[in-house]
N, C-alpha and C positions, 0 to 999 in steps of 0.2 A: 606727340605720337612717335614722330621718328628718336627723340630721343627712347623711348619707351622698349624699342625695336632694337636699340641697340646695347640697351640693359640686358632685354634676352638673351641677343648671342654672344656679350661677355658671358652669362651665366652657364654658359655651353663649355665645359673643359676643353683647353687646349688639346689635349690627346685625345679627345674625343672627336674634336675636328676634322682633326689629320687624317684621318682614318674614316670618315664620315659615318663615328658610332649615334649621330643626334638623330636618327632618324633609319626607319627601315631599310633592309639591308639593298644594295643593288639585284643580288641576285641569292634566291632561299631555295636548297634541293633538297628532297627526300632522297637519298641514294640507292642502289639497286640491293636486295636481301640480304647477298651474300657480304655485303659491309656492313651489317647492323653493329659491328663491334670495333670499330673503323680508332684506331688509340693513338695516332702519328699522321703529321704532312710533311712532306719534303718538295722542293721545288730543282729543279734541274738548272743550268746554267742560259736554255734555252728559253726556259718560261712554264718548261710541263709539269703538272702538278702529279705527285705520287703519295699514295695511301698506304698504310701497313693494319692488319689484321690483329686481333688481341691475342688469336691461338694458331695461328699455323704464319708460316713466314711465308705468306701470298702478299706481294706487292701489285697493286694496282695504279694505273696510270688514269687519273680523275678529270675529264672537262670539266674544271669547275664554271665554266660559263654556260654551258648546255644542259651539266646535269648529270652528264652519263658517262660509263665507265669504255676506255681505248682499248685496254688490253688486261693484262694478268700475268705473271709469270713466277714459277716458288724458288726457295732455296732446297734445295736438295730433290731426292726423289726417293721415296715420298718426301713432300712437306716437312721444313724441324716447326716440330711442337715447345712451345713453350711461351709464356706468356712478356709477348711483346708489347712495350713500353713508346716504342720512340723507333721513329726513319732519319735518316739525312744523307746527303748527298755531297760528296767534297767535289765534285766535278768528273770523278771515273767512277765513283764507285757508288752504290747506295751500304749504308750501315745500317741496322738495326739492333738495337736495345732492348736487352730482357730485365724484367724489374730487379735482378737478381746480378744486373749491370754486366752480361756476358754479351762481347759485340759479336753481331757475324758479318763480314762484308760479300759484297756480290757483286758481278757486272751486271749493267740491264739485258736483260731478256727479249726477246719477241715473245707477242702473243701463245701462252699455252705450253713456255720454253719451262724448264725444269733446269737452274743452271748451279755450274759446282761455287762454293764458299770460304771464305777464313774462318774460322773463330780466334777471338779474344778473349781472355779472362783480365779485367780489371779488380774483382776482387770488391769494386765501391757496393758493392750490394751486402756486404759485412757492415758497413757503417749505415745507410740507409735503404728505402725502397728507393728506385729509379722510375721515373715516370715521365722522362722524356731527354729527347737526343736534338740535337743544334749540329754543324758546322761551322767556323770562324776562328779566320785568322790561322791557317792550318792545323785547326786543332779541333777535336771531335768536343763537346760540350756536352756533360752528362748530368742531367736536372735530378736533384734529390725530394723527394714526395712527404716520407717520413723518416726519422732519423730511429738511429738503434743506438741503446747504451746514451751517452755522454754527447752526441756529434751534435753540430749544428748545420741546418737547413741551409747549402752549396751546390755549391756548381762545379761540381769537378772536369780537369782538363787532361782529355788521354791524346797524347803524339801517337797517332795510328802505325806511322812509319814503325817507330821504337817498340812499340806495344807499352810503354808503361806512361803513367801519370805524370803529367808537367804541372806541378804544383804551383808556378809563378805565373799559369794563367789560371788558375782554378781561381775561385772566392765565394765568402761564405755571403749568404741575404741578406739583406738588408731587413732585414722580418719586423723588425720594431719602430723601424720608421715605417713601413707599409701596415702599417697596422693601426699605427696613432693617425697617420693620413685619412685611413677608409674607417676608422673608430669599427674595426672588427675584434676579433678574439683571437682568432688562431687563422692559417695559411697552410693551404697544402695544394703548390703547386700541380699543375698535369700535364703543361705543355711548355716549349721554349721555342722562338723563332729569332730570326739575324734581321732584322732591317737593315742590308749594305746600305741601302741609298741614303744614310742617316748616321749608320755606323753604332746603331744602339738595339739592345737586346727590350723584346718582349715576351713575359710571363703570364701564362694564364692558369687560374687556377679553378676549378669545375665547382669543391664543393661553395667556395665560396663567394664564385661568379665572378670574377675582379679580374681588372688586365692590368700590367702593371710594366714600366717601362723603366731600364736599369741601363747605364755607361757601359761601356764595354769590358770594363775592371769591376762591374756592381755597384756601382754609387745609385743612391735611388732617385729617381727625374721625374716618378708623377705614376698616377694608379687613378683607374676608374670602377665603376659597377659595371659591368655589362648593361647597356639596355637592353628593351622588350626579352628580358630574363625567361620568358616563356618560349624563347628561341633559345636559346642553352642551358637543357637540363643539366649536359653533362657534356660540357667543351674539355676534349682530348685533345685536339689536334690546333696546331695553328701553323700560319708561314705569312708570310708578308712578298709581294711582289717585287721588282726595279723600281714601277713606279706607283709604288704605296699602296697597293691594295691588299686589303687586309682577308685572310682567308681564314675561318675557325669552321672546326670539326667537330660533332658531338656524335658520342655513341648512340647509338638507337635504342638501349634502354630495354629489350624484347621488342623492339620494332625496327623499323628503316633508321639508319644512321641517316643525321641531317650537316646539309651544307649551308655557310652560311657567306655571303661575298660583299663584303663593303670597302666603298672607295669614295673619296671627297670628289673625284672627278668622274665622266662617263664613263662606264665600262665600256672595254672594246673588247673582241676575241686578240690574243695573242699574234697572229697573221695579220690581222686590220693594223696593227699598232706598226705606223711610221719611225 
């Protein structure tokens, strides 16, 4: 029998482990209305977790252990419209991502603050759609969705400082080997997150459920299905903690945007943590 017991949890994926996807999540939120379209997660250098909006550049700051929403604060006044892809956070600043790859940076806000912006033009929205933003390694990371013309599905690297593209950390997917691994067809990214405490990048991609784990240059290291898939219709957002816990965000689809929190070890509030 004990051998039996141990057959099972080889058959448990390595990255599935880590992350403690073999099993429901630690912690599942329905989020508050005004996020049902919830496309980005960002994590602060503190541990606070922030959400970005599909149509107005409302940033939200998300107890993802309680469930419920800190604060709120936009870019501009009114709100810039346009359809946002991706948040991140290099340690001053939050950035946000339009599919169309135009950044805007902002400092944090108080509750209900309305505060002034940069914009960026990268231009990567001529080669593909953008559907999602990373920080690492002091470089912005801009995830490609679908490609236009000739391009191949990458990751392009903008030096925020410079405003232009650092090509020597950009790279392109590994798509073919993610693909014979999980015996799918096609791959269309939605989210990209940093695992510091690892130093390796995670991919997730909505229509085709899958997470999928890349070296910090794109070499491919492993990919899963999502379990209990009926928790992610439509996984937009992701971020990974300091210490491994894994956070995915799915649009609310015409309802409540949901939260989803998994970790191999107890969850604790952010404050509790020694």
């Amino acid at each position: 029998m004990l051998a039996a017991c141990n057959a099972d949890v080889q058959e448990v994926p390595e990255l599935a482990r880590r992350y403690g996807l073999a099993g429901e999540p630690g912690r599942h939120w329905s989020l508050p209305g005004k996020l049902y379209e919830i496309s980005g997660l960002a994590l602060t250098g503190d541990g606070r977790l922030f959400a970005v909006n599909d149509e107005r550049a409302v940033i939200y700051e998300v107890d993802y252990l309680a469930g419920g929403l800190r604060k709120a604060f936009t870019l501009g006044d009114p709100a810039i419209r346009g359809d946002f892809e991706g948040i991140a956070h290099d340690g001053t600043r939050f950035w946000l991502v339009t599919s169309d790859g135009d950044l805007f940076a902002a400092p944090e806000g108080a509750d209900g603050a309305r505060v002034e912006y940069e914009r960026q033009e990268t231009g990567f929205g001529r080669r593909c759609e953008i559907e999602g933003l990373a920080w690492h390694r002091a470089r912005l990371l801009v995830l490609c969705k679908a490609t236009r013309r000739d391009e191949e599905l990458s990751v392009y690297a903008w030096d925020s400082e410079a405003a232009i593209e650092d090509e020597s950390a950009g790279f392109e997917l590994p798509v073919a080997a993610i693909l014979e691994h999980l015996g799918i067809a096609s791959l269309h990214p939605s989210g990209l997150a940093v695992d510091s405490g690892r130093g390796t990048l995670l991919l997730i991609a909505a229509r085709e459920r899958v997470l999928v784990e890349l070296g910090p240059a794109g070499e491919f290291l492993g990919a899963i299905e999502l379990p209990l898939a009926g928790l992610h219709p439509q996984a937009e957002g992701i971020e990974v903690t300091e210490s491994g816990t894994l956070i995915i965000a799915d649009e609310g689809g015409g309802g409540r945007a949901r939260l989803a929190v998994y970790s191999a070890a107890p969850l604790t509030k952010p404050e509790e943590e020694q």
